[in-house]
PDB file of N, CA, C, O and CB in Angstrom:
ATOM      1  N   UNK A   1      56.440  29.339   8.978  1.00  0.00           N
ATOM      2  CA  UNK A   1      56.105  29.889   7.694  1.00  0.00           C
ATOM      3  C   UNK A   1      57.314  30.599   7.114  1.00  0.00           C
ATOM      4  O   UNK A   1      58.120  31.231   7.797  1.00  0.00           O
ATOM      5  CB  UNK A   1      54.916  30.836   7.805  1.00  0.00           C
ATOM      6  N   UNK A   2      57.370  30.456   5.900  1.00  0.00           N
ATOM      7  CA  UNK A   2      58.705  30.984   4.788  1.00  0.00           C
ATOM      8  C   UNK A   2      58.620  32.159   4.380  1.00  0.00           C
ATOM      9  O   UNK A   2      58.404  31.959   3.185  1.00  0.00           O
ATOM     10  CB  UNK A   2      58.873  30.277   3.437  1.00  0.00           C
ATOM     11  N   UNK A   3      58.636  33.271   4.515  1.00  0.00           N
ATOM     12  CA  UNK A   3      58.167  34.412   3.494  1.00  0.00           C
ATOM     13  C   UNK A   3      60.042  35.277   3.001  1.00  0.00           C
ATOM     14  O   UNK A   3      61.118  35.289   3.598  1.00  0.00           O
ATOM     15  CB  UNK A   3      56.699  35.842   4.663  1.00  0.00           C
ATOM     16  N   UNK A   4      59.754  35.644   2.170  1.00  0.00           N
ATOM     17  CA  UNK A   4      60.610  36.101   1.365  1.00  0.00           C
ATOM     18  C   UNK A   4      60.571  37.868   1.414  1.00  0.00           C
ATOM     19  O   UNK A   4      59.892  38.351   0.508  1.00  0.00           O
ATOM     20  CB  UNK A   4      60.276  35.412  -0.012  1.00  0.00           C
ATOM     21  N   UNK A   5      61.133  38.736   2.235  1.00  0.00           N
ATOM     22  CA  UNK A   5      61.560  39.894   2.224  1.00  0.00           C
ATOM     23  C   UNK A   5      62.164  40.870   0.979  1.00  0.00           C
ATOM     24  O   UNK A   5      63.321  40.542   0.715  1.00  0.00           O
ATOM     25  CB  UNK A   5      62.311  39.719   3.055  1.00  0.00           C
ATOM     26  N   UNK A   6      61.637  42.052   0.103  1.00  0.00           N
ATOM     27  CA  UNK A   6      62.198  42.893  -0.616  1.00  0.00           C
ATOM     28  C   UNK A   6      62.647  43.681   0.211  1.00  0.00           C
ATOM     29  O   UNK A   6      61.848  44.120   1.039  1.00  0.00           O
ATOM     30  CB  UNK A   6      61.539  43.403  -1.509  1.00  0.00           C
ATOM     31  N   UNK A   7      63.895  44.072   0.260  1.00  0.00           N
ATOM     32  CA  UNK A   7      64.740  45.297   0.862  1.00  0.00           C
ATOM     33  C   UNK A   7      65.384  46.380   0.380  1.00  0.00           C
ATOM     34  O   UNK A   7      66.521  46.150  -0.030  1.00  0.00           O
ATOM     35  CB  UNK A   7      65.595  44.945   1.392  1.00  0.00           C
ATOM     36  N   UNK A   8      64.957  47.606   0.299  1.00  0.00           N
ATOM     37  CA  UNK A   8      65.566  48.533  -0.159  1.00  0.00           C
ATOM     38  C   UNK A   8      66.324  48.894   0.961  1.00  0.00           C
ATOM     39  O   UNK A   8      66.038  48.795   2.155  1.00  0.00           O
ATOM     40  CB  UNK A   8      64.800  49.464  -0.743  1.00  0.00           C
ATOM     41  N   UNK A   9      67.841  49.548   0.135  1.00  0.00           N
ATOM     42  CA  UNK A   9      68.804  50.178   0.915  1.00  0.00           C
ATOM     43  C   UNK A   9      70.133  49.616   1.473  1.00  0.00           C
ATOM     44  O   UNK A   9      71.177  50.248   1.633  1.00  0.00           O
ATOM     45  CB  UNK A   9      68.173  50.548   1.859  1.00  0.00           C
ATOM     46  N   UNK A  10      69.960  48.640   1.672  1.00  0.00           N
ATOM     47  CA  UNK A  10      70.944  47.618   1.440  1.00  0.00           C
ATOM     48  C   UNK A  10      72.526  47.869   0.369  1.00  0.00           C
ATOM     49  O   UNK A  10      72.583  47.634  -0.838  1.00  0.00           O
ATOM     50  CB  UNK A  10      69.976  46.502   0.801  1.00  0.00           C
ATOM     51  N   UNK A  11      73.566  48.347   1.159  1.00  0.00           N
ATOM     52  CA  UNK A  11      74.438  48.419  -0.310  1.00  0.00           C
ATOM     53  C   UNK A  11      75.640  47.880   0.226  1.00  0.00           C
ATOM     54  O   UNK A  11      76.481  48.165  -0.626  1.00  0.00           O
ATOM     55  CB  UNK A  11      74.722  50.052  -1.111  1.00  0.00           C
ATOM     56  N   UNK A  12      76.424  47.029   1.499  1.00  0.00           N
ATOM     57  CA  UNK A  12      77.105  46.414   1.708  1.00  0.00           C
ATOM     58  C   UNK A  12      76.821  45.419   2.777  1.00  0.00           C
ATOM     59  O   UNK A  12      75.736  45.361   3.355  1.00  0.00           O
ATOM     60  CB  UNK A  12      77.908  47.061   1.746  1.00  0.00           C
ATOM     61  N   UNK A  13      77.548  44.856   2.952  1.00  0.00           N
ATOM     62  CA  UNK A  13      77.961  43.770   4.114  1.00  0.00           C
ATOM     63  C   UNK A  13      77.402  43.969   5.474  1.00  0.00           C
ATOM     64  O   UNK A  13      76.812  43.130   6.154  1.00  0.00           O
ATOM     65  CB  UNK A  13      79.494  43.751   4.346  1.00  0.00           C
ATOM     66  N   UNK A  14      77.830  45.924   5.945  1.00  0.00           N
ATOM     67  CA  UNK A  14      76.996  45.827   6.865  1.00  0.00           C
ATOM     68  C   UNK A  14      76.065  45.960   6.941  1.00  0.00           C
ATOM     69  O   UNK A  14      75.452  45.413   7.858  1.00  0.00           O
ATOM     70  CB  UNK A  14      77.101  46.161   7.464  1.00  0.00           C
ATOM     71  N   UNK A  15      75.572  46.582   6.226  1.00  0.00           N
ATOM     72  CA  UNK A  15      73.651  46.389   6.213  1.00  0.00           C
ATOM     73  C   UNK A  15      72.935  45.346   5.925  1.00  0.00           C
ATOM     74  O   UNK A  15      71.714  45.438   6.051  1.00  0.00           O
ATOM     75  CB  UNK A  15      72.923  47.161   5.274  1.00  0.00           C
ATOM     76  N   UNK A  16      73.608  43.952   5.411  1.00  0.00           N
ATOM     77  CA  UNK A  16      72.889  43.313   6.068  1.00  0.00           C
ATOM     78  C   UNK A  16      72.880  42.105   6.839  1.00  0.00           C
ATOM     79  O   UNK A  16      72.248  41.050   6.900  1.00  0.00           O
ATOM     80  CB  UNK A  16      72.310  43.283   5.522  1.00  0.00           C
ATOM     81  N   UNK A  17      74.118  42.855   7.567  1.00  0.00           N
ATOM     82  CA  UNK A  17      74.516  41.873   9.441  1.00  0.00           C
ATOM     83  C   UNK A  17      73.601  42.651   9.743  1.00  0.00           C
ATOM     84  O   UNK A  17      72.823  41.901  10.332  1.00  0.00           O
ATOM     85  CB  UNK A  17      76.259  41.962  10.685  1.00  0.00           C
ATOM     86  N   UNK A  18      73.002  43.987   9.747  1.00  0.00           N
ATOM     87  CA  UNK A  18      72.721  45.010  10.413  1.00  0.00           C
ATOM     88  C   UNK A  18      70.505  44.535  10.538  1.00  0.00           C
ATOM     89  O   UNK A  18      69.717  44.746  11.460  1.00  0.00           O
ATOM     90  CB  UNK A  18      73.501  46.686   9.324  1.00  0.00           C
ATOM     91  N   UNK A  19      70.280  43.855   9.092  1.00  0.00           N
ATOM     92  CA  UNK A  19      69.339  43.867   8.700  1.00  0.00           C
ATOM     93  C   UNK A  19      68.849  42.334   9.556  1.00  0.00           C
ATOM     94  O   UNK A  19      67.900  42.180  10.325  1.00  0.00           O
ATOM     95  CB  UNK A  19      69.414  44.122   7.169  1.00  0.00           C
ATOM     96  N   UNK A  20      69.948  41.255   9.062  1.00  0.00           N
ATOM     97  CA  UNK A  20      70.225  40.236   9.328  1.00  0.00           C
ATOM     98  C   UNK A  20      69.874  40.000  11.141  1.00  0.00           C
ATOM     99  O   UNK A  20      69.228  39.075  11.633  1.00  0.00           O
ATOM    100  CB  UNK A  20      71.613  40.132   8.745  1.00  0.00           C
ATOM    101  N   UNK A  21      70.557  41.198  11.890  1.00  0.00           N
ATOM    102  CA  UNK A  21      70.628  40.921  13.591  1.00  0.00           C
ATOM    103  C   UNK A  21      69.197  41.120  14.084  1.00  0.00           C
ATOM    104  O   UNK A  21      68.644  40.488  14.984  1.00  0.00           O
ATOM    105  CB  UNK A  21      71.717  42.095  14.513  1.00  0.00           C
ATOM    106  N   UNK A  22      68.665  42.161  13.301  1.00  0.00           N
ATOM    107  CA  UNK A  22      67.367  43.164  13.860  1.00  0.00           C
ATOM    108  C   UNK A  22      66.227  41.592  13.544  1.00  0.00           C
ATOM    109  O   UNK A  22      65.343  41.142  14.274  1.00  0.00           O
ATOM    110  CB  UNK A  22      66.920  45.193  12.494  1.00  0.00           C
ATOM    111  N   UNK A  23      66.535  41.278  12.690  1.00  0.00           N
ATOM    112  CA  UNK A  23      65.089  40.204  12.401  1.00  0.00           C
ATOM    113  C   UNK A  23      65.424  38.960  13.485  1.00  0.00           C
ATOM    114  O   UNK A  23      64.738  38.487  14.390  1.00  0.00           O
ATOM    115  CB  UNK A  23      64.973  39.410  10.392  1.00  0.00           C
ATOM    116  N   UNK A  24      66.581  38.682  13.073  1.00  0.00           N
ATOM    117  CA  UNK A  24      66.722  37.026  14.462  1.00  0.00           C
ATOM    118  C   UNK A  24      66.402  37.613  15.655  1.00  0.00           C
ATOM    119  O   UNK A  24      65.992  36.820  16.503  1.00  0.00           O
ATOM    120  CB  UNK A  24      68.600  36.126  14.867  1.00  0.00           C
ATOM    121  N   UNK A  25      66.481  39.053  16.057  1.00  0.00           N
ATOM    122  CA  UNK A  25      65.739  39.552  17.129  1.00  0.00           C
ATOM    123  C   UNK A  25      64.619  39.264  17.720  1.00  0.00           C
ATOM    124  O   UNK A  25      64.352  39.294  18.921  1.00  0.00           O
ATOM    125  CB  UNK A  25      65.571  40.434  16.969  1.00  0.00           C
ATOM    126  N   UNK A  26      63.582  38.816  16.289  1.00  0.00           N
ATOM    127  CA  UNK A  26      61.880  39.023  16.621  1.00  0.00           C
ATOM    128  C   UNK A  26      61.660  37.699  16.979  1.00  0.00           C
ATOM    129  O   UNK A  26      61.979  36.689  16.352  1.00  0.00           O
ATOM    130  CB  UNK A  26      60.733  39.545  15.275  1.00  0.00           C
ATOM    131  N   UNK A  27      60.920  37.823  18.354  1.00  0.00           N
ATOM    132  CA  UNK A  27      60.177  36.403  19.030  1.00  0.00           C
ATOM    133  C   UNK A  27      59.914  35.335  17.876  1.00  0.00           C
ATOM    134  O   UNK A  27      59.987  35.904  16.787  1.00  0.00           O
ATOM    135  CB  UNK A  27      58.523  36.777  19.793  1.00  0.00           C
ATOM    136  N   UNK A  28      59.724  34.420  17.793  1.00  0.00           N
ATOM    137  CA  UNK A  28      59.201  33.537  16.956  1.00  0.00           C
ATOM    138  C   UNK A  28      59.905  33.682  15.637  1.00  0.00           C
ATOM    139  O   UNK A  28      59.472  32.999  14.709  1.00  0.00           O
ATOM    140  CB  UNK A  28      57.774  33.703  16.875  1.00  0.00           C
ATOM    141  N   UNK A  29      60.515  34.153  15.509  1.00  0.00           N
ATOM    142  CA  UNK A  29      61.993  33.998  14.028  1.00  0.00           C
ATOM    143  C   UNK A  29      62.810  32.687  14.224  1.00  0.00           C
ATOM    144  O   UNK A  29      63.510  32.671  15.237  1.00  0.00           O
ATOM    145  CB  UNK A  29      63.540  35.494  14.136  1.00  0.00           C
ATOM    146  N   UNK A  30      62.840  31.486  13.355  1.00  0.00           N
ATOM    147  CA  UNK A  30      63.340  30.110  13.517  1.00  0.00           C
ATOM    148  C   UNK A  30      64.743  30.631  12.596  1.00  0.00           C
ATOM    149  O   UNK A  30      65.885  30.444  13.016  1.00  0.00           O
ATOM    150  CB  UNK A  30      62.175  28.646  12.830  1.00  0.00           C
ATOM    151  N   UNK A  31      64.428  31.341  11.220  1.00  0.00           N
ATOM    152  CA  UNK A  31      65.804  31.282  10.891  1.00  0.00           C
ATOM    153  C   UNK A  31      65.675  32.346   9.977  1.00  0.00           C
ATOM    154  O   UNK A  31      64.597  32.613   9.447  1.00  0.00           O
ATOM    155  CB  UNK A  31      66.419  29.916  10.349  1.00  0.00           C
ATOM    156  N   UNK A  32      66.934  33.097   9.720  1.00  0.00           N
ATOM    157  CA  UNK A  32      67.019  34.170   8.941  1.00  0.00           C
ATOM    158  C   UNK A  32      68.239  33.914   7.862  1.00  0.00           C
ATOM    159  O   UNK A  32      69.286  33.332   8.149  1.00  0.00           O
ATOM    160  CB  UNK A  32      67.198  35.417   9.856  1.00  0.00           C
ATOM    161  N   UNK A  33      67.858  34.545   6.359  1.00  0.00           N
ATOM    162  CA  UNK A  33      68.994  34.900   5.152  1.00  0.00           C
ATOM    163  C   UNK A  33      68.761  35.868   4.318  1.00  0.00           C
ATOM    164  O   UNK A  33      67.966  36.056   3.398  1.00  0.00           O
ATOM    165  CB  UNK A  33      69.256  33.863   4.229  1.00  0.00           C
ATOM    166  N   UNK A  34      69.553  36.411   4.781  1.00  0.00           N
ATOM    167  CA  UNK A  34      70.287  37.627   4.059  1.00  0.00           C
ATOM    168  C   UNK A  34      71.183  37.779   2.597  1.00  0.00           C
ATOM    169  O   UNK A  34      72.318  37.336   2.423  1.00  0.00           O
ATOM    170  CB  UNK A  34      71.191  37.987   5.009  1.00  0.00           C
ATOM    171  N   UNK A  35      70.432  38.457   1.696  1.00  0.00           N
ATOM    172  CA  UNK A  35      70.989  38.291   0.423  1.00  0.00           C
ATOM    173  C   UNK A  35      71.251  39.627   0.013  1.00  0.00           C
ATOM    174  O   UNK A  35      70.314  40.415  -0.125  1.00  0.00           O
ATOM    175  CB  UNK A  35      70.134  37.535  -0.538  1.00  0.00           C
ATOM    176  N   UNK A  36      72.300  39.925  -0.173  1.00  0.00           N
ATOM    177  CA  UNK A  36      72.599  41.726  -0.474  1.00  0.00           C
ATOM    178  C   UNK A  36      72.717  41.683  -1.749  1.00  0.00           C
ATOM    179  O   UNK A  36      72.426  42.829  -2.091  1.00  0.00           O
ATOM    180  CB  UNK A  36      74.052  42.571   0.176  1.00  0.00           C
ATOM    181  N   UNK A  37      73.085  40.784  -3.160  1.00  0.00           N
ATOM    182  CA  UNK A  37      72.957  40.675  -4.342  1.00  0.00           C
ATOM    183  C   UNK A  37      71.537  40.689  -4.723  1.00  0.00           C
ATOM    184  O   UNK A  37      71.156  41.231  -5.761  1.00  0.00           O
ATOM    185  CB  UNK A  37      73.619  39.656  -4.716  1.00  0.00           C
ATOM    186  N   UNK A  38      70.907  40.218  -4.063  1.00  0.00           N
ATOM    187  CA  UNK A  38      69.049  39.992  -4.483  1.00  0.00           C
ATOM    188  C   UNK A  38      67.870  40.851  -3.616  1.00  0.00           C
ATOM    189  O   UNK A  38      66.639  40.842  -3.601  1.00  0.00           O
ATOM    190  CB  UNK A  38      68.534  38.173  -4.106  1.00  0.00           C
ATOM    191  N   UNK A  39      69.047  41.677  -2.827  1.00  0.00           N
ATOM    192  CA  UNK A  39      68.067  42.591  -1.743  1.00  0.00           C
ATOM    193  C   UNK A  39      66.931  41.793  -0.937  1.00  0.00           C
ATOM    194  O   UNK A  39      65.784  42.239  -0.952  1.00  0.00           O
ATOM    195  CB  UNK A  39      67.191  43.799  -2.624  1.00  0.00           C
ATOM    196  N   UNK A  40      67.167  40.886  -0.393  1.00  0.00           N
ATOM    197  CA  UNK A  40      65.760  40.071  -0.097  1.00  0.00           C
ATOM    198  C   UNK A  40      66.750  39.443   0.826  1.00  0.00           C
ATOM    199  O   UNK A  40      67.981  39.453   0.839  1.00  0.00           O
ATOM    200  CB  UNK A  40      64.757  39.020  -1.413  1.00  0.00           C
ATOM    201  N   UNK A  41      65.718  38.810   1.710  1.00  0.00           N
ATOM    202  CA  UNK A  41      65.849  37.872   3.112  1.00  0.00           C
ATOM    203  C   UNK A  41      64.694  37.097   3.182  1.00  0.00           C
ATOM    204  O   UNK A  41      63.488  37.335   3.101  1.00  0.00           O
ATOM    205  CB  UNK A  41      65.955  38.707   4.561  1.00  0.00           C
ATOM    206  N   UNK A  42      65.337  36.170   3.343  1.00  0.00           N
ATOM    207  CA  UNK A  42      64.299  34.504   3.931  1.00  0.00           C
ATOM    208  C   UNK A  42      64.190  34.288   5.076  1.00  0.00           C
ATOM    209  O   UNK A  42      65.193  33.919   5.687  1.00  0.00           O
ATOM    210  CB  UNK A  42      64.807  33.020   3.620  1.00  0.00           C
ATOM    211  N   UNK A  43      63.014  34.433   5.723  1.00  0.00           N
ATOM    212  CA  UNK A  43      63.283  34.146   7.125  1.00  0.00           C
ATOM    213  C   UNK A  43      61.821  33.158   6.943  1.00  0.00           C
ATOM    214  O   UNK A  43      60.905  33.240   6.125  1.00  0.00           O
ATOM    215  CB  UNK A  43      63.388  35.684   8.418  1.00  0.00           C
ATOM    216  N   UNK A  44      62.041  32.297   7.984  1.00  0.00           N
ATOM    217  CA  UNK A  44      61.379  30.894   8.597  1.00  0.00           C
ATOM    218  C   UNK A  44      60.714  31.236  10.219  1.00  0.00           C
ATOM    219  O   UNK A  44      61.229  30.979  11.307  1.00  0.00           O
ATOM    220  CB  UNK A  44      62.811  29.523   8.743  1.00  0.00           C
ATOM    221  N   UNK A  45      59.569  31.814   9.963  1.00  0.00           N
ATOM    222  CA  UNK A  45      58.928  32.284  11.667  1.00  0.00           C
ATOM    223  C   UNK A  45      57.807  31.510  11.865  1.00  0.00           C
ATOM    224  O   UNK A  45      57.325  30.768  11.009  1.00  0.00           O
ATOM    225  CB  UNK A  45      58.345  34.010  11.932  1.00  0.00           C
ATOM    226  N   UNK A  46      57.290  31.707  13.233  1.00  0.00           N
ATOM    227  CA  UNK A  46      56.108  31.485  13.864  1.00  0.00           C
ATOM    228  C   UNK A  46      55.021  31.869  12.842  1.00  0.00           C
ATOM    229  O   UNK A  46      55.247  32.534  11.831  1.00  0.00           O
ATOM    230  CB  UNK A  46      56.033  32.254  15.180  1.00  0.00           C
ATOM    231  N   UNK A  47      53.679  31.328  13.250  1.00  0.00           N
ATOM    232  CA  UNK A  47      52.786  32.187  12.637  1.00  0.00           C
ATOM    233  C   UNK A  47      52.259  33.341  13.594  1.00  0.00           C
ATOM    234  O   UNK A  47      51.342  34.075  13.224  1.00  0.00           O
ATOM    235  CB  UNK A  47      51.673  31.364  12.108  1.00  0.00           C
ATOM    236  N   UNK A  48      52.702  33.441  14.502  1.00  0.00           N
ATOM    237  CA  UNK A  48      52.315  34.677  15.358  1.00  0.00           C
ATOM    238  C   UNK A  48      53.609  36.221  14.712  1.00  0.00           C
ATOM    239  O   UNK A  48      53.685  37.292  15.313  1.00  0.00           O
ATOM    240  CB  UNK A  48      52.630  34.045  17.474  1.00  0.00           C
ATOM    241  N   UNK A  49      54.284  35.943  13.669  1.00  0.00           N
ATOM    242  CA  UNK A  49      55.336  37.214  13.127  1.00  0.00           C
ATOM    243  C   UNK A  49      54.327  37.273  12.315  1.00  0.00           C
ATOM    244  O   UNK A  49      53.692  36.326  11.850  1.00  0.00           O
ATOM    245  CB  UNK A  49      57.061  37.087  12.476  1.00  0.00           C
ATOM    246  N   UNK A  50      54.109  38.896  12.065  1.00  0.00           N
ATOM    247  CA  UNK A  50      53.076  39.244  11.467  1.00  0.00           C
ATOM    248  C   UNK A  50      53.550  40.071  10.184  1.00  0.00           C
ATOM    249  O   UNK A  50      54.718  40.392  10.404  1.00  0.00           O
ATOM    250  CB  UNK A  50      52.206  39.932  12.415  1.00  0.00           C
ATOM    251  N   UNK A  51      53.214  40.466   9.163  1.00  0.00           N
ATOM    252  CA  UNK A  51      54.281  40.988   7.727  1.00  0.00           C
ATOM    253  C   UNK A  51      54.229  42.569   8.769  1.00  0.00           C
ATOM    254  O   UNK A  51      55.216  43.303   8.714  1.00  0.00           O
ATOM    255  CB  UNK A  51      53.275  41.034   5.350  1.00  0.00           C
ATOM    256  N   UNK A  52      53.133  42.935   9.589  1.00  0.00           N
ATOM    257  CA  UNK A  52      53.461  43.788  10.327  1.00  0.00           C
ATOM    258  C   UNK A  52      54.475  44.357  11.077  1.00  0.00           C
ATOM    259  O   UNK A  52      55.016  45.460  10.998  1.00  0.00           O
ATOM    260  CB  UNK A  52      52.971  43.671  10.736  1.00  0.00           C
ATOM    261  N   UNK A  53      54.683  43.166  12.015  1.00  0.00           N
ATOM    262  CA  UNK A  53      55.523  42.920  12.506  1.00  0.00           C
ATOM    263  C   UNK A  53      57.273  43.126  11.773  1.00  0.00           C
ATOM    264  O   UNK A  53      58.064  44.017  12.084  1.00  0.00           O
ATOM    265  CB  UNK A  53      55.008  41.810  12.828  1.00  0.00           C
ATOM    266  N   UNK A  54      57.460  42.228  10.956  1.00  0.00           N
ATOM    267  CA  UNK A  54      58.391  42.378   9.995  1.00  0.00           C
ATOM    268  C   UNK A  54      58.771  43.626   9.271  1.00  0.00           C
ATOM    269  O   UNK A  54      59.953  43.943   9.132  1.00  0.00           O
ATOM    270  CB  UNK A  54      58.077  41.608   9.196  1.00  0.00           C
ATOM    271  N   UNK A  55      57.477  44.557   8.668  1.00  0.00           N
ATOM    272  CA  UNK A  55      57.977  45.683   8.284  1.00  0.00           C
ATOM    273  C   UNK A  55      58.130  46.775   9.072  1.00  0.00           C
ATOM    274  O   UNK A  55      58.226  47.844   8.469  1.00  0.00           O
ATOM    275  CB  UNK A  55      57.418  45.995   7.423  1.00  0.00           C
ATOM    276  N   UNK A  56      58.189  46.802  10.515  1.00  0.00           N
ATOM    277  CA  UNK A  56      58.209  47.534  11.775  1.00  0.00           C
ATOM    278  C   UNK A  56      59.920  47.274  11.913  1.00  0.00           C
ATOM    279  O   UNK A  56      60.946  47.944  12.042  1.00  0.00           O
ATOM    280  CB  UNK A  56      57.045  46.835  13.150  1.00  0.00           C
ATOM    281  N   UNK A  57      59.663  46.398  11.841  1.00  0.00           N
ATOM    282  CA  UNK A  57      61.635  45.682  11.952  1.00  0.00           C
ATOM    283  C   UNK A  57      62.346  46.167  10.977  1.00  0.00           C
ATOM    284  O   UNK A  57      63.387  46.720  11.332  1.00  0.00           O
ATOM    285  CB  UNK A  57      61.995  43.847  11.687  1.00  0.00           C
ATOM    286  N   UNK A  58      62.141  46.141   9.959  1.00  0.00           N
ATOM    287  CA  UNK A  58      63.054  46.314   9.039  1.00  0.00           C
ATOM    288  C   UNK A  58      63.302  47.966   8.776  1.00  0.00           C
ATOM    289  O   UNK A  58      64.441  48.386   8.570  1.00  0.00           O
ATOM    290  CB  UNK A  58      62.579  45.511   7.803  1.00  0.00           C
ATOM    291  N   UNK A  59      61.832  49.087   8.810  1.00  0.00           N
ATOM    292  CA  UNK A  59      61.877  50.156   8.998  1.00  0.00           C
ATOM    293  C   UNK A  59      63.033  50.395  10.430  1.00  0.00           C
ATOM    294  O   UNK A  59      63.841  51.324  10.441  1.00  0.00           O
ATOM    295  CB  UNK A  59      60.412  50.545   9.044  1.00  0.00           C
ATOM    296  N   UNK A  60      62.970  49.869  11.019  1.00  0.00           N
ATOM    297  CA  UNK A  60      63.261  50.690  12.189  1.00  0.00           C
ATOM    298  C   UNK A  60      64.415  49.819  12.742  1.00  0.00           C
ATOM    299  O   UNK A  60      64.672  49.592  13.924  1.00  0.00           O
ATOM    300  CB  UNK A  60      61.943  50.935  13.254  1.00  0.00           C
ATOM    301  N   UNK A  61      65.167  49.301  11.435  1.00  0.00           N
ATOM    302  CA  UNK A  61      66.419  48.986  11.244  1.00  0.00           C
ATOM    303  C   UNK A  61      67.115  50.179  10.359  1.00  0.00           C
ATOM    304  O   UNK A  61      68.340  50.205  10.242  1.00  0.00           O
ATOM    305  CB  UNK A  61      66.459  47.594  10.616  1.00  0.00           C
ATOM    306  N   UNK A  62      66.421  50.994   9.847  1.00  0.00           N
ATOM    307  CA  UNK A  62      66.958  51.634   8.866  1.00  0.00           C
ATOM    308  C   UNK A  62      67.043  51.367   7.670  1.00  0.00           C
ATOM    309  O   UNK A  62      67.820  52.098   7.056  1.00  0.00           O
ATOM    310  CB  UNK A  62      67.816  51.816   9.070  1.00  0.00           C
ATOM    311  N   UNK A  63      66.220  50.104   6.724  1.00  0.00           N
ATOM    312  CA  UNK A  63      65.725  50.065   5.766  1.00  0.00           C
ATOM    313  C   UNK A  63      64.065  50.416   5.412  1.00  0.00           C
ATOM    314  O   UNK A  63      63.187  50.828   6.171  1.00  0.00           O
ATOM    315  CB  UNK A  63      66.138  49.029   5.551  1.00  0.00           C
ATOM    316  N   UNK A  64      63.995  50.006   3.622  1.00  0.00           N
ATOM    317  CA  UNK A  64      62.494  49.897   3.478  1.00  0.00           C
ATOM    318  C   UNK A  64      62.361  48.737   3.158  1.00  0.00           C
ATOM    319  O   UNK A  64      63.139  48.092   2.455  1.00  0.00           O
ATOM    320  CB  UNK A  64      61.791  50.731   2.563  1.00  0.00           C
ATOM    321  N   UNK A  65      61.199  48.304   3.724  1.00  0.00           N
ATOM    322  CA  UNK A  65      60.560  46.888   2.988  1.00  0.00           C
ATOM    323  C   UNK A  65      58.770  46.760   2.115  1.00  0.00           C
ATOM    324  O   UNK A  65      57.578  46.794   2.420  1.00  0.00           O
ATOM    325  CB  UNK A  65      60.500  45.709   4.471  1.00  0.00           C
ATOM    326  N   UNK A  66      59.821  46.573   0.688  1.00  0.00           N
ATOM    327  CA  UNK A  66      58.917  46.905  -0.196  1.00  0.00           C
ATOM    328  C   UNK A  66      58.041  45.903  -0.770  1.00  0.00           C
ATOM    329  O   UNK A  66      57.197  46.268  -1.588  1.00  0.00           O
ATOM    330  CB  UNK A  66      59.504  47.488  -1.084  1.00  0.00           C
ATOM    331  N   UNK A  67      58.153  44.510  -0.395  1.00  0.00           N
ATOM    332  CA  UNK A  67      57.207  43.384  -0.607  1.00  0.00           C
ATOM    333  C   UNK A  67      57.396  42.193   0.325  1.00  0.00           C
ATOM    334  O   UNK A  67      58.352  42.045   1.086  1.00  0.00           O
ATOM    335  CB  UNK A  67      57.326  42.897  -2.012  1.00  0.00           C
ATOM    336  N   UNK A  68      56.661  41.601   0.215  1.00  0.00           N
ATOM    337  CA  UNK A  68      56.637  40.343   1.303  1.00  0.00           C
ATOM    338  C   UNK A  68      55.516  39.076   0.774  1.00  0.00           C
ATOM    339  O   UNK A  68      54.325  38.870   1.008  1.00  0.00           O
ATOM    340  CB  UNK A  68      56.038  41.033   3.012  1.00  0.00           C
ATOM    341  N   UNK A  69      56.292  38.547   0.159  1.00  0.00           N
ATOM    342  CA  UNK A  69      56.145  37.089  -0.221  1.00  0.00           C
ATOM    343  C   UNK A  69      56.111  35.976   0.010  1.00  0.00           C
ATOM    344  O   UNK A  69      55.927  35.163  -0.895  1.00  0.00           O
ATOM    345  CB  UNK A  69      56.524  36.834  -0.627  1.00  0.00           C
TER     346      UNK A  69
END
């Protein structure tokens, strides 16, 4: 499944290798993209990644995640 990530906080390069590492982390993540112009990430997971799941990750990467599409 495709869902599309809003990311607040994001304001260079490393945040989001930083954002980018923490998600290819999560079990069942096939593929991750990182867009720091559009604040958003595409990632391609299992259906067992839950938007739960995802906004647990991204909090506790040190961003916010403010929608999930």
């Amino acid at each position: 499944m495709k869902k599309a990530l809003s990311i607040e906080g994001m304001n260079c390069g490393h945040c989001t290798s930083t954002v980018e590492k923490a998600l290819r982390a999560v079990p069942g993540m096939r593929q991750v993209a990182v867009d720091l112009a559009s604040k958003t990430a595409v990632v391609d997971a299992d259906a067992s990644v839950s938007d739960d799941v995802l906004t647990k990750t991204v909090t506790d990467a040190g961003f916010r995640l403010v929608g999930i599409q």
